[in-house]
N, C-alpha and C positions, 0 to 999 in steps of 0.2 A: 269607720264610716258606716252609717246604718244604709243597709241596700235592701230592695223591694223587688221582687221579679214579679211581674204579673203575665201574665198565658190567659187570654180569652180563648173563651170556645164556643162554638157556634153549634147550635140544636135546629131543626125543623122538623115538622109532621113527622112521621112516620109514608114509606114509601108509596103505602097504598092508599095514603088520602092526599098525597101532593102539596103544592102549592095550593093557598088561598087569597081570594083579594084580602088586601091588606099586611100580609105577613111582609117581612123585610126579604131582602134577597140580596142571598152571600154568594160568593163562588161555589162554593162545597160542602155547605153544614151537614154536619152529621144527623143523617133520623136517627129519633129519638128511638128506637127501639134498634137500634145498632150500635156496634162498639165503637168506629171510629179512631181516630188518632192519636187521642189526648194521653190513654194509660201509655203508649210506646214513649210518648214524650218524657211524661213523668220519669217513667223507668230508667231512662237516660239520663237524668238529674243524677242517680248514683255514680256518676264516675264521676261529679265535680267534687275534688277536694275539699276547698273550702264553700262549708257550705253552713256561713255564716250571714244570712238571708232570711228574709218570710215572703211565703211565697202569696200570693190571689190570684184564683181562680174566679176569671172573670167570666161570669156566665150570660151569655146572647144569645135568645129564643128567639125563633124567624116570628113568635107568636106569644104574646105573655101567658097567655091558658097554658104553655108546656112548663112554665117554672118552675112549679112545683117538681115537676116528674124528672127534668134538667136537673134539678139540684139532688135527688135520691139519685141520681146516673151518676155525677161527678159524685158525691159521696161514698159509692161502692165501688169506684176505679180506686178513688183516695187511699179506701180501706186495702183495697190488693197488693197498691205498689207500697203501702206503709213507710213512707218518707220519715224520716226522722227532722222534718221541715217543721216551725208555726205555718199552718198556712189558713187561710181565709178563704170560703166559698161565698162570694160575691155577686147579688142575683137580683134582675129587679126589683122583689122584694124588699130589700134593703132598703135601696136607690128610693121607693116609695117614701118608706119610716122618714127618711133625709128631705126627702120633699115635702112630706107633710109640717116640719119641724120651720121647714124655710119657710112654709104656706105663715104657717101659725106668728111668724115673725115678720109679716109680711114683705119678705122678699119680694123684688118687682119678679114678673113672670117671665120675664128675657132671660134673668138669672134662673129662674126653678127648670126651666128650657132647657138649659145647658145640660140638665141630668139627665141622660137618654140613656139607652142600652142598646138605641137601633142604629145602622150604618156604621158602614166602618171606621167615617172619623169620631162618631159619638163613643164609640167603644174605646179608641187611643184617648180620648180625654177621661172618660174613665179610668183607665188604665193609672192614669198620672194622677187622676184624681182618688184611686184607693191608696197611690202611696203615698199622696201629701199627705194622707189621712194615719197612714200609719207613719210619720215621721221622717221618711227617706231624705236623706241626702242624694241616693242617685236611684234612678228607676229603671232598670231591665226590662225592656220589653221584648215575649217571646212571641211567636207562636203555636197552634197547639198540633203542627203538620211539620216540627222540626226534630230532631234528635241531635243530642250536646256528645259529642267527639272529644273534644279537648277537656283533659283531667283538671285545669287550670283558667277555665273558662270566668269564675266569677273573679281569681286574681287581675287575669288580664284587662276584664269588662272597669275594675276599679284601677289601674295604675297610673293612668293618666286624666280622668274625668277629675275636674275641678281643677284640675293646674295651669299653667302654661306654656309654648311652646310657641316660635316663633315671635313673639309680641302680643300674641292669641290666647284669650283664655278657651279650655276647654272646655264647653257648655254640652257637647254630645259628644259620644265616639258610635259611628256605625261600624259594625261587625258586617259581613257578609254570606253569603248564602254560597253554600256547597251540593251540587247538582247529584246523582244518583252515580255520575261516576268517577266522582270528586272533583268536579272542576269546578268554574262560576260562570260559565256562561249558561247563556236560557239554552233550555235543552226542547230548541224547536229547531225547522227547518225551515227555511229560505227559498222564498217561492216568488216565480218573477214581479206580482201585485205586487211586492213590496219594492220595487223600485227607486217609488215613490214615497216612499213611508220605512225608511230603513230603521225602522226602530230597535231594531235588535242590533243591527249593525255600530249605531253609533253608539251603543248600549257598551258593543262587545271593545269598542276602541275608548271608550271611560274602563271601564274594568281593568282593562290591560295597563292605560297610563294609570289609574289610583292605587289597585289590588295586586296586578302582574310588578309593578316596580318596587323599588327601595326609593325614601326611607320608608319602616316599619307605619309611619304615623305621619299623616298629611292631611291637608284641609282634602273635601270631599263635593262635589256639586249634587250628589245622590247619596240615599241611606234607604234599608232598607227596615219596611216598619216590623217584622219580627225579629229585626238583631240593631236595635237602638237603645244605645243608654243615657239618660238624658238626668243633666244635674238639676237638682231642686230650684237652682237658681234661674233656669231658664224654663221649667216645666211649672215654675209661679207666676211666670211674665205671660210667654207664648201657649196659647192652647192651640189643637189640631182647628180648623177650621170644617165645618159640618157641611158648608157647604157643597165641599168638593167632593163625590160622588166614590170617586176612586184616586187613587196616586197621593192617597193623606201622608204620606211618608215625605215624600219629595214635594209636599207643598208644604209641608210642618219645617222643613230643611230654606223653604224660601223665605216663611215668616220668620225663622230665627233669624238669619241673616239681615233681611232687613231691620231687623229690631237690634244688629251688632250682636249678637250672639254667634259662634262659630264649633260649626260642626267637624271633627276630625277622622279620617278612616282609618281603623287601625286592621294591617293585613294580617294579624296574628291571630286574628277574634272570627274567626269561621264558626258555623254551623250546617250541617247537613238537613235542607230543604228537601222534602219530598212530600208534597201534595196530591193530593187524589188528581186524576185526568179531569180536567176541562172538560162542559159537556157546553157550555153555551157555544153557540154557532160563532162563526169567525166576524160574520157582518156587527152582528151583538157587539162583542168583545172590542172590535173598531170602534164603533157609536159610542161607549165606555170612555176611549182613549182621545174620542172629538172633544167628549163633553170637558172632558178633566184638562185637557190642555190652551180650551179655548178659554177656560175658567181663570189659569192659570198665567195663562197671556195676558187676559183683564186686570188680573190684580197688578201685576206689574206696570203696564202700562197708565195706571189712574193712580200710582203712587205720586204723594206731595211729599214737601218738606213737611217732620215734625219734630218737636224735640225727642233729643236718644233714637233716630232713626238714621240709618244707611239706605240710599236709594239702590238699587238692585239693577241690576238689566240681564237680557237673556244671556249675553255672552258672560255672566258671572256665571255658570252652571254648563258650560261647554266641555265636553261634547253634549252629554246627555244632562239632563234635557233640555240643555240650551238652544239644539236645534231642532227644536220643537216649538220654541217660546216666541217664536221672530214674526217679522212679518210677513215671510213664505207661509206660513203656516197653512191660512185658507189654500194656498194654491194646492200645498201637497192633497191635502184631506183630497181634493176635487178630482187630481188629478191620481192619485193612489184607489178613491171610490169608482173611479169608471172601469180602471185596471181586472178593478174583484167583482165587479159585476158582469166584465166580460169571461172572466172565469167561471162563475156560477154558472153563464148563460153558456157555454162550451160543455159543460158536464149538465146540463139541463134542469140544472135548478131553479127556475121562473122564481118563485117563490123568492128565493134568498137572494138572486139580482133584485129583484125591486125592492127590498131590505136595503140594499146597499145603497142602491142610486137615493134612497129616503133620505141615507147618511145626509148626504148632498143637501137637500131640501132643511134636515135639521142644522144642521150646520152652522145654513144662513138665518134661518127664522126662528130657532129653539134652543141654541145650546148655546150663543150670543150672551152673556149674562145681561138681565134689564135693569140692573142696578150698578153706582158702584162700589165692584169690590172690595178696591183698598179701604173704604169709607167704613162697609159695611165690617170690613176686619176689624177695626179699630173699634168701632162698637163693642162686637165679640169679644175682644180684650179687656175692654171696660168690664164686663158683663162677668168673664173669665174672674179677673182680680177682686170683682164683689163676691164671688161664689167662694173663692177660696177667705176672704174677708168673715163673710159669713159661718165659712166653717171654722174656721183661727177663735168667734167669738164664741161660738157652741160648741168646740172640742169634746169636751167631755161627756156630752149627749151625743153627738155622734160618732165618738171612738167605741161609746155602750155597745151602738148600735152594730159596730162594724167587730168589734170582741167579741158577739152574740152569734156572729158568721163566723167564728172558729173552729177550725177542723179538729174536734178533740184531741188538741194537743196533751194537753196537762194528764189524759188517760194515760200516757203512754210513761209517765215518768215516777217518778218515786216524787214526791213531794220534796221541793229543796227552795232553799232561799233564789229566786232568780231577778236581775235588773228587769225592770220594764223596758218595754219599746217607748217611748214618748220623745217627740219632738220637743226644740225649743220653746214653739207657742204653746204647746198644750202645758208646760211646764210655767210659763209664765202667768198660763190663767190659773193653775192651781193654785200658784203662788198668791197671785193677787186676793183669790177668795178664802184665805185664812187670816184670822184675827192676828198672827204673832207677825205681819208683815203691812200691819194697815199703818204702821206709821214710815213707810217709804214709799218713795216717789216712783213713778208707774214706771220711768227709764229706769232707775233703781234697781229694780224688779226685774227688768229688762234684763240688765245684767247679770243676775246674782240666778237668773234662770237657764243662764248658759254654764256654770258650774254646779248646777244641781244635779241631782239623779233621785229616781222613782225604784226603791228596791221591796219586792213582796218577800214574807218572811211567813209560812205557813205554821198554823196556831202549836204549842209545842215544842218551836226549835227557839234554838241560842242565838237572838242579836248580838249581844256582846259575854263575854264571860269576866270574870274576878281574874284581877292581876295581867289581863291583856293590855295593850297599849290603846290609847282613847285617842286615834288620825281623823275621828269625822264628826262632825254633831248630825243629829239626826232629829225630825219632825215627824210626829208622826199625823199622818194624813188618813187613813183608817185604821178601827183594828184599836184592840188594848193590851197592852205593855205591860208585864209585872216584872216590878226592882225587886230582889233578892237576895241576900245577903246570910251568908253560913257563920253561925257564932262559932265560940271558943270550942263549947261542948258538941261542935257538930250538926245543930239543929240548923235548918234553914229558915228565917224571917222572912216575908214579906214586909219592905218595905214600903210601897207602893206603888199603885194600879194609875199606869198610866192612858189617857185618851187622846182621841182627835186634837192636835193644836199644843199639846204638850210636847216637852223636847227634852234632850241630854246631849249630851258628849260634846257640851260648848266651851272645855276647856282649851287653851291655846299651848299649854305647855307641850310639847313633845315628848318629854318624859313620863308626862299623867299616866299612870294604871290606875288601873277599876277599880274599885276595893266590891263590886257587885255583879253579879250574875243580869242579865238584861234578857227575858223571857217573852217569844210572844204569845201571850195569854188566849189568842185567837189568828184564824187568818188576817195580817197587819198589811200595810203597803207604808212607807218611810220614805220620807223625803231624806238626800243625805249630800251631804257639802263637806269636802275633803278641808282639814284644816289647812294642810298645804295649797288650797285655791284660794280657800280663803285670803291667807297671810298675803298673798299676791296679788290678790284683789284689792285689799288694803293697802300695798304698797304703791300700788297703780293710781290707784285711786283715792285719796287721803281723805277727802271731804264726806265720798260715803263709806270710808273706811270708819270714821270717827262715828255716821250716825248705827252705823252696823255695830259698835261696839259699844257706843249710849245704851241701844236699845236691851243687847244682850247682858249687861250688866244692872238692868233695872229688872228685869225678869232674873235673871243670876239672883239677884239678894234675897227676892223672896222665896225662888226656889230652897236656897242651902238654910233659912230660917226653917220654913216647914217642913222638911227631910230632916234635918239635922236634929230638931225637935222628938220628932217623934224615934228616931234613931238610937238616943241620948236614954229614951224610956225600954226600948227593946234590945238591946246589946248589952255585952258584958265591957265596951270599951266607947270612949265617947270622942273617936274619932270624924272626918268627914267621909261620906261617903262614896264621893264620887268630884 
């Protein structure tokens, strides 16, 4: 299963020039001229076993003028912690190349929209969207204020995503978050204001029935967005929604659901959470928690019938945040906001009471959304499914783009033959755009792209060697090939120099060996189709088994004519060659 973890990380100014109008605003981005959280995180990667993974580093600047400086920062953590990871540093920059590419093909601008870098849901669709990019099957998402505990972390993360379980397939599994002194509860205190608003409370009584019980693995009403794994199959459908301000985790967990998608908790999948303290004031932090839940009410409530949809209601997500989602709702805000105003106003904070009582005021008149939600979701999804459409027809241009953000992996290694990453689709459009495949049909293609593989072979080394067994035919798609062959006396012939769209090792027998040395002449990338898929494919399939074997036998004849020829003039034997 190809897995992708992605870790945003968040930059702002520098301390001594603050906040600016315009810039975004996170909880706790790190200034740019501090170290921050992200190396501790990284460093904790070394104790995941398997660490068969690529990782992106997703970079979010409270201000696009820091990118530049953002991405020299994440580059000298990279260099310290020296991961033995591919990983990708992923920075508006990019994101720009990608938009201009969409501009020039005139994508409508709802779609080129979707590609933000700013707010927290823009950054989770990012997230999902550098790994559709690099081919994931499932997506990891971190964050960069966590540290990984369990040796076992990316087994566990993969052992039941994509299967099923109860009648349920599994489309996500949330992991959860371990507190400072190993526990999971929020590591606040309980103070009488929240009466009204026991948000922690009925926080702490979910946790206990999903996390505190057996079984190991159960559906979930909450997930949290730095310990979410999310299969490809549901991160192609469902995108985070931008609109919601805050709580994009557990409204990404509403729209899958409604969409029949199902999220599972597994209580094995911990991480240890420790974020910088809070510095926004408490009334803030509330105002945050109005806007997101009254957001979140709306969509629920303005949901229709549509095809492939489940209708939702609050009580699907009880305790938390089901009782949030009801129609008390207004009453608590109202009657939770007089509560923390009369606190303010008891320790003499004038100021931050009229803060609160605002709450009140926004409430009714501002955080109401004016549109509807559910309508406007369904948009987003349309919008969502063009973008990733868009990027499925220009793979190749933009996996450039996104290869080009590689954290000098290949410095690190001795040059060897290695698989590529490449999805399904990217392999399909390959396929499509070579001559040896324009006499099948685009399903065809389809198919025969799901037993492919993309393998680089650096200028130099041994594709195949003399008297090896011949298990796969191979295309080559860059890069040139020289056939080889050592006479009686010793000397070695070039037989020859193969290119782009030429092929070999389409024989079907199982006993074929080589009678030839297979060299690549330069850095190569090959396409490669095991013959044992082959054969199986054929058997599956008879009708494109028969045109897969027309085609390959009319390109066969002329190949073993012009080899065989010029073979018959350079050898001391006038055998075939291959």
């Amino acid at each position: 299963m190809r897995r992708v973890m992605v870790i945003p990380v968040y930059y702002s100014r520098p301390k001594s020039e603050g906040h600016q109008d315009g810039d975004s605003v996170y909880d706790h981005p790190t200034p740019i001229d501090e170290d921050g959280t992200l190396k501790r995180t990284l460093e904790s990667i070394r104790i995941i076993k398997n660490q068969d993974f690529q990782l992106v580093i997703l970079v979010s600047p409270t201000s696009e003028e820091l990118t530049d400086r953002a991405k020299e920062k994440v580059n000298k953590i990279l260099s310290e912690v020296n991961l033995d990871i591919q990983t990708f540093i992923f920075t508006p920059a990019e994101l720009e190349k990608i938009k201009a590419l969409a501009a020039e093909q005139d994508v409508d601008q709802s779609v080129i929209k979707l590609m933000n870098i700013r707010g927290y849901a823009n950054v989770r669709n990012m997230c999902i969207y550098t790994a559709y990019i690099l081919g994931a099957e499932m997506a990891m998402l971190i964050d960069d204020d966590e540290l990984f505990e369990k040796e076992d972390f990316v087994d566990l993360a993969s052992q039941y995503i994509g299967g099923r379980l109860y009648g349920k397939t599994i489309d996500g599994v949330a992991g959860y978050y371990l507190n400072k002194y190993g526990n999971y509860y929020d590591d606040v205190d309980i103070e009488p204001w929240m009466t009204y608003w026991d948000r922690f409370g009925f926080k702490g009584k979910a946790f206990d029935k999903i996390i505190g019980q057996e079984p190991r693995i159960k559906l979930t009403p909450f997930a949290f967005g730095g310990a979410m794994i999310i299969h490809r199959n549901l991160f192609k459908t469902v995108p985070f929604d931008p609109n919601v301000t805050r709580g994009e985790d557990i409204d990404y967990l509403i729209n899958a659901k409604m969409f029949g998608f199902h999220f599972f908790l597994d209580r094995e999948l911990s991480i240890k959470h420790l974020p910088p303290k809070k510095t926004h004031p408490v009334w803030k932090r509330f105002r945050e928690d109005i806007y997101r839940f009254l957001y979140e009410k709306a969509k629920i409530d303005s949901q229709r019938d549509l095809p492939n949809m489940n209708k939702v209601t609050s009580h699907d997500f009880d305790p938390y945040p089901g009782n949030f989602l009801t129609n008390e709702l207004e009453d608590m805000i109202f009657k939770a906001n007089i509560m923390l105003a009369m606190d303010y106003l008891s320790n003499g904070d004038i100021e931050s009471a009229k803060q609160t009582m605002n709450n009140i005021y926004l409430s009714k008149y501002d955080a109401m959304p004016k549109f509807n939600v559910f309508d406007a979701f369904i948009e987003l999804q349309k919008d969502w499914k063009s973008l990733l459409s868009f990027t499925k027809q220009y793979m190749i241009d933009i996996r450039a783009i996104m290869d080009m953000a590689e954290f000098g992996y290949v410095k690190k290694y001795d040059k060897k033959s290695e698989l590529v990453s490449m999805s399904r689709d990217e392999m399909e459009i390959i396929l499509k755009s070579m001559d040896f495949f324009n006499n099948l049909e685009e399903d065809e293609i389809d198919t025969l792209a799901a037993i492919a593989k993309m393998k680089e072979y650096p200028e130099n080394t041994f594709i195949g060697k003399a008297n090896e067994k011949v298990v796969r035919m191979r295309i080559i798609y860059k890069g040139v090939v020289r056939i080889q062959k050592e006479t009686l006396s010793g000397d070695s012939v070039d037989l020859a120099i193969l290119e782009k769209g030429d092929y070999f090792g389409e024989s079907f027998d199982k006993n074929f060996t080589s009678y030839v040395d297979i060299i690549a002449e330069e850095d190569c990338e090959l396409i490669e189709i095991e013959h044992a898929d082959l054969v199986s494919l054929i058997e599956s399939q008879p009708m494109l088994g028969i045109r897969i074997l027309q085609m390959l036998n009319a390109k066969l004849s002329l190949k073993l004519k012009t080899l065989n020829e010029r073979y018959t003039l350079l050898s001391d034997r006038g055998s075939s060659i291959y």
